[in-house]
Each structure stands twice: as structure tokens, then as C-alpha cells.
C-alpha positions in Angstrom: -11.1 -23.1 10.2 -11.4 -20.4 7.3 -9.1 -17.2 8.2 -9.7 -13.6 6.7 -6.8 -13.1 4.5 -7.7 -9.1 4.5 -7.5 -9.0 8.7 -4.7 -7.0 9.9 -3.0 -8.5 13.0 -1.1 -5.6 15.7 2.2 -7.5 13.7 0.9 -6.1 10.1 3.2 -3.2 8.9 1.8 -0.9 5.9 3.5 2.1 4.3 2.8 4.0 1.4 5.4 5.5 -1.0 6.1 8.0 -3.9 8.7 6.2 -6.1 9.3 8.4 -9.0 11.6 7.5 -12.1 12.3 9.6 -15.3 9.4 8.6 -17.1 6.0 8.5 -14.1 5.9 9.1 -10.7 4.3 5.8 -8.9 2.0 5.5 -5.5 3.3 2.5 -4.0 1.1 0.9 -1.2 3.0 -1.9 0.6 2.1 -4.4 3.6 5.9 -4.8 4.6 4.9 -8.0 6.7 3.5 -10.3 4.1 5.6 -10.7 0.7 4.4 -9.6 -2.4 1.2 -7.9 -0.7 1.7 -4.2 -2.8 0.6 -2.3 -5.5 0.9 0.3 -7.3 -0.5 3.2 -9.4 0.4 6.2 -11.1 0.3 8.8 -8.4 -2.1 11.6 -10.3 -4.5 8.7 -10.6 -4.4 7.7 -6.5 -7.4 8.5 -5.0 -7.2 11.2 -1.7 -7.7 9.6 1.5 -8.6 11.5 4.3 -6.5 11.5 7.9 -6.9 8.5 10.1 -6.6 9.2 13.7 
């Protein structure tokens, strides 16, 4: 049976990050409950997202 890798289970744990260093400041996007599921971009070009409620 074929499983979505993109479907979040109630166990899935995303955050989202500034992580600045001398020379860029980076928005980090991480799912905290798989290993390397991240990524990163320079934070001027991260797109606005509006509020979820």
C-alpha cells in the first residue's frame, strides 16, 4: 500500500526559524519529527504567509 510522504500525522512537529550568521540571515523551515526534512532560504527572499488559525 502506497503512503503520502507529504501527510502530516497529529505526531509531525514543524517550526520555522531565523538563524542569522555574520554574513546572511537564513529562514529555516524544519519538520523536527522526520530527519533531514528542512530547508532553507535567505530570509528577504521567503515568501509572506498569512496566519493560520
Amino acid at each position: 500500500m502506497a503512503t503520502n510522504p507529504h501527510a502530516m500525522t497529529s505526531d509531525d512537529t514543524v517550526v520555522g526559524s531565523i538563524d542569522s550568521s555574520s554574513s546572511s540571515t537564513d529562514y529555516v523551515i524544519a519538520d523536527i519529527s522526520a530527519d533531514d526534512a528542512w530547508l532553507s532560504m535567505q530570509a528577504d527572499d521567503a515568501p509572506t504567509l498569512p496566519a493560520w488559525r
